[in-house]
C-alpha positions in Angstrom: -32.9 -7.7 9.8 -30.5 -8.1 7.1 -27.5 -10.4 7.1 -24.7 -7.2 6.3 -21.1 -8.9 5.7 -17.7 -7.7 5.0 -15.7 -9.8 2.3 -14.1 -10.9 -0.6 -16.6 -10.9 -3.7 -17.0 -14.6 -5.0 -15.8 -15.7 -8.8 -19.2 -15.3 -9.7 -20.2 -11.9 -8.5 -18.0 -9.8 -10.9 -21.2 -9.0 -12.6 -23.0 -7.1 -9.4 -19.2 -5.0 -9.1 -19.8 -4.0 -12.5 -23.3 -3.3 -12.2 -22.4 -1.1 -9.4 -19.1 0.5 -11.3 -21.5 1.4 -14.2 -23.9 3.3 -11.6 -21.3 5.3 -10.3 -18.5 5.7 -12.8 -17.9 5.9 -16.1 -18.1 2.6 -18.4 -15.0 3.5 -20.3 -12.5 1.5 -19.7 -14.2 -0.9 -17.2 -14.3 -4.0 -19.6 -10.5 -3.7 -19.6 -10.4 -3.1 -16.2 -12.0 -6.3 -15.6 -10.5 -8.1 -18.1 -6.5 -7.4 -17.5 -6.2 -5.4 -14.0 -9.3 -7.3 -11.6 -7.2 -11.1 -11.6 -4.4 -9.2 -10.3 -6.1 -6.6 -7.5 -7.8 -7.3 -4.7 -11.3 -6.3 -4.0 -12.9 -5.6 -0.6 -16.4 -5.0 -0.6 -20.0 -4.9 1.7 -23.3 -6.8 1.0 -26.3 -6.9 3.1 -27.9 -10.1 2.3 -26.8 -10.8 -1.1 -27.2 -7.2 -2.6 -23.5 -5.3 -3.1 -23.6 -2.0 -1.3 -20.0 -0.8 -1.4 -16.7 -1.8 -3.4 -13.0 -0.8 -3.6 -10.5 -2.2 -5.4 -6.6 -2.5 -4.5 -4.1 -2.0 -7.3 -0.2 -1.7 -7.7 0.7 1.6 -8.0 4.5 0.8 -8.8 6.7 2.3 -5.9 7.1 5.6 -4.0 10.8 7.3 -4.9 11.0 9.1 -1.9 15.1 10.2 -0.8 16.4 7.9 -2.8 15.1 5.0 -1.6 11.9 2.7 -3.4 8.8 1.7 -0.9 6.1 -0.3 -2.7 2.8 1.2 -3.3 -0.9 0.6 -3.5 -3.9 2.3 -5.2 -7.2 2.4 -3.3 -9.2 2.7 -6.6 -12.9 2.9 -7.2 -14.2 3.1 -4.0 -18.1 2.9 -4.8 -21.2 3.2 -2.4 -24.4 2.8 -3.8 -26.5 5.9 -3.3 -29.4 3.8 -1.1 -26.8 3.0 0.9 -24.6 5.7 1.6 -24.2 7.3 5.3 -24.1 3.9 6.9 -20.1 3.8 7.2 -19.4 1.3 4.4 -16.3 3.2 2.6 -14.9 3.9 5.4 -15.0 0.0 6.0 -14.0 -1.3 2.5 -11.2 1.0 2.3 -9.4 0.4 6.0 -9.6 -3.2 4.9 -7.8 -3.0 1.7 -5.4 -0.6 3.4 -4.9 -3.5 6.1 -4.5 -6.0 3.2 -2.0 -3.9 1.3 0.3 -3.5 4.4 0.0 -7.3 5.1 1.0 -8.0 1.8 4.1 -6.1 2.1 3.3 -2.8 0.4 5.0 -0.1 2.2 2.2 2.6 1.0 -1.5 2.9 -0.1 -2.5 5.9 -1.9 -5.4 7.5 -2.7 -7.0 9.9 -5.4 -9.9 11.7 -4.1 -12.5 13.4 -6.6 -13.1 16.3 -4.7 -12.1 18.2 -1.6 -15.1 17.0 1.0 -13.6 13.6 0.1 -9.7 14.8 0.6 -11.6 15.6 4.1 -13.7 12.8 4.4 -10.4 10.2 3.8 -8.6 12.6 6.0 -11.1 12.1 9.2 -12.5 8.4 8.6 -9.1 6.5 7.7 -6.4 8.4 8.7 -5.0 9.7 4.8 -2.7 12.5 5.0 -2.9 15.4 1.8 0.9 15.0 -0.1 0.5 15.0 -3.4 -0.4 18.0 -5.3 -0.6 19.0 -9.3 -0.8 22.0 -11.0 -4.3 22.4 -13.1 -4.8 24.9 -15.9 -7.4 25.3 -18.3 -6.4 27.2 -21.7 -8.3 28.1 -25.0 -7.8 27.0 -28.3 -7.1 30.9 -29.3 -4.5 31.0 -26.2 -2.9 28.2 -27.4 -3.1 28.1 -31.3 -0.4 31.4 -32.3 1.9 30.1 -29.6 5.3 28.6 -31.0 5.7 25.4 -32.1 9.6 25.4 -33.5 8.9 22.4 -35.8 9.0 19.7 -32.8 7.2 15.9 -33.3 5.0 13.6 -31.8 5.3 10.2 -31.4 2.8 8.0 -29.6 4.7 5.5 -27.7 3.7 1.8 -25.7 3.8 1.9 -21.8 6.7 0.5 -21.6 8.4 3.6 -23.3 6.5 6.0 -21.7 7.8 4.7 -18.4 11.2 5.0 -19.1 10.8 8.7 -20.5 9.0 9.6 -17.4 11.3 8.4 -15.5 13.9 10.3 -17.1 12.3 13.7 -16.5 10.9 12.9 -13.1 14.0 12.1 -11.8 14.9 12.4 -7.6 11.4 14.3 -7.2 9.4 12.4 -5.1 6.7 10.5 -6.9 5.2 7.4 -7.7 7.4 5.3 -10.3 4.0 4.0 -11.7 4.0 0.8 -13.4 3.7 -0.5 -17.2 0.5 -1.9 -16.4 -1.1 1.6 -15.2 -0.2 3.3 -18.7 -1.5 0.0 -20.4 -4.6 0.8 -18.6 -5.2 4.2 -19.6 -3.7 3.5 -22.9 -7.1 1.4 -23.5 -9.1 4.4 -22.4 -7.8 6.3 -24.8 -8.7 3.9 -27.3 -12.2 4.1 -26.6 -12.0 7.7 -26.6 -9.4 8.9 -28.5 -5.4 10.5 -27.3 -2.4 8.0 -26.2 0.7 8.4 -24.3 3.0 9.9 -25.9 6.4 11.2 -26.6 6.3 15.1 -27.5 9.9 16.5 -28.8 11.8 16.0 -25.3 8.9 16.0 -23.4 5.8 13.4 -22.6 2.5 13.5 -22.1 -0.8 11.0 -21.4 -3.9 13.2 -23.7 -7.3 12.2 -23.1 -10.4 13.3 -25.4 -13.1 13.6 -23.3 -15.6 15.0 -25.6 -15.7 17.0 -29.3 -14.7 20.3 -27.4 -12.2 19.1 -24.5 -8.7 17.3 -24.2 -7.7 16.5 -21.2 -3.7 16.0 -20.9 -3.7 14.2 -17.8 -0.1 14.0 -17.3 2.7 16.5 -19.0 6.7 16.2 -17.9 8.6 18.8 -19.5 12.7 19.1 -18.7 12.8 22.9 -19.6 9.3 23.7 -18.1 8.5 25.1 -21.9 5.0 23.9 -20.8 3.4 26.8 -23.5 5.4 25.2 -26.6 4.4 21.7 -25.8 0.7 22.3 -25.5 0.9 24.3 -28.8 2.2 21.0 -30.4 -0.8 19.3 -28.8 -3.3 21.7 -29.6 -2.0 21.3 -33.2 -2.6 17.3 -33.3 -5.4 17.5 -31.6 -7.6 20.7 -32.2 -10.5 21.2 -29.5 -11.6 24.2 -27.8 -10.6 23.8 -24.4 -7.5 22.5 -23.1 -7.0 21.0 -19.3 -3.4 19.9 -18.3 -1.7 18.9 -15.3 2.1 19.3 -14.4 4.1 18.9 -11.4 4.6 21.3 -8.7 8.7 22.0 -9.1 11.1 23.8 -10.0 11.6 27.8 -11.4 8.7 28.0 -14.3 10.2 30.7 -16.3 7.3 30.2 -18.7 5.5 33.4 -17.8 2.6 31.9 -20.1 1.9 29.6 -17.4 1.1 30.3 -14.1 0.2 28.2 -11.1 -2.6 26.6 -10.1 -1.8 24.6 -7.1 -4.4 21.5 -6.2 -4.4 18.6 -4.2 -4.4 15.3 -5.6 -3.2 12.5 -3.9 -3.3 11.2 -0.5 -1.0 8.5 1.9 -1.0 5.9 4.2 2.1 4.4 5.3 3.3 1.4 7.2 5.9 2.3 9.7 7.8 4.7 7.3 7.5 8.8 8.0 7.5 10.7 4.1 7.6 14.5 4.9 8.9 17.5 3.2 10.0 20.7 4.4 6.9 24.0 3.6 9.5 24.8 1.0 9.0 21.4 -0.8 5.8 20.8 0.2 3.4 20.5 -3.1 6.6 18.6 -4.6 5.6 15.2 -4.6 4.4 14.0 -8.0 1.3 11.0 -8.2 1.0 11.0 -11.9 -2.4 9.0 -13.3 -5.0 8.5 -11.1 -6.9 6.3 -13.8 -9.9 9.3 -13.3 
């Protein structure tokens, strides 16, 4: 029978979590990852014997702005089983660990950004996360997009550091997640890889992905005015594709009759002896911003 253990990964075994990232994920951006985020996160993870069968990793979000007041938060992030081993209870495991961990180590919150909905409900009935943050997702065309009026506005790409305060402008007393530098550093170095940046568009900002010759992905757009058609007009303009994905908050009168709602979930909670609830009229309010997906 194998030896199956619950632990910390040694020094010397980053090489088995990124054998297993690269099975189940992506490779872009997981060299940075390792090299600027992993020293800093804590990792929770299964092997039977000596073979890794599950991982999840435990990052600073930044903090929840909920009423006013700051709570520190936590991203559960990567949580990987390896497809032999699946079924046997192990992310459930990894990820109440790093969620006892986080609140040990005084975060207030962990949060969690599920790929799809059977794991909103997997989350939801194995470790307790509750649905509360939600996005709205639309999909244009680069004919719905390109007559659309641009009014002579500019882009500027901007460092993290910029980006957070701008976002922070716009964002405001809504309840989100004041993410930290180091999360837009981090996706600034996928977009390197793959093209986009975070960026500063007229009064607005947004965080624009290429994911392949025929799709950007503008993972994150905060506009004051909700003029939501103009700015991705601008976009389409820098970056010509032929389909166009963008996410915005939930809030607010959209008097942009171009765009209409498309309501999803997209983050989840956790939270140490604190209650964060909104009334059905504020409901799909809260704002998560990059889920580093």
């Amino acid at each position: 029978m194998k030896n199956v253990v619950l632990r910390d990964p040694n020094a010397d075994e980053e090489s088995k979590l990124k054998e297993l990232w690269s099975a189940i994920f992506s490779d872009i951006g997981m060299e940075d990852f390792f090299a600027n985020l992993y020293s800093k996160s804590l990792c929770s993870a299964i092997f039977e014997d000596e073979e890794l069968c599950a991982m999840a990793f435990l990052i600073r979000a930044g903090e929840l702005s909920y009423d006013e007041k700051l709570y520190n938060a936590a991203m559960i992030y990567s949580v990987a089983t390896s497809p032999e081993h699946r079924g046997k209870g192990y992310a459930k495991a990894v990820v109440d660990e790093l969620v006892d961990k986080a609140f040990s180590v005084g975060y207030s919150v962990a949060l969690l950004s599920p790929s799809d909905d059977g794991l909103f409900e997997f989350y939801n009935k194995k470790n307790e996360f509750a649905d509360y943050f939600y996005v709205n997702e639309q999909s244009y065309t680069k004919d719905e997009l390109i007559d659309l009026p641009c009014n002579g506005a500019m882009t500027e790409r901007v460092s993290a550091e910029s980006y957070v305060s701008l976002r922070e402008s716009l964002l405001g007393k809504l309840t989100h997640i004041r993410q930290d530098a180091e999360i837009f550093k981090y996706q600034q170095s996928i977009c390197d890889e793959v093209g986009g940046g975070l960026y500063r568009v007229h009064d607005s900002c947004a965080v624009i992905e290429i994911q392949d010759d025929s799709s950007v992905f503008i993972k994150e757009l905060l506009s004051p005015n909700n003029n939501v058609s103009e700015i991705l007009s601008i976009i389409a303009n820098k970056y010509p594709s032929h389909k166009y994905v963008v996410r915005t908050p939930v809030s607010g009168e959209i008097s942009d009759k171009f765009y209409q709602a498309n309501i999803k979930r997209f983050g989840m909670i956790k939270a140490d002896k604190v209650e964060f609830s909104h009334d059905n009229l504020h409901k799909f309010e809260p704002w998560y911003g990059l889920a580093l997906d």
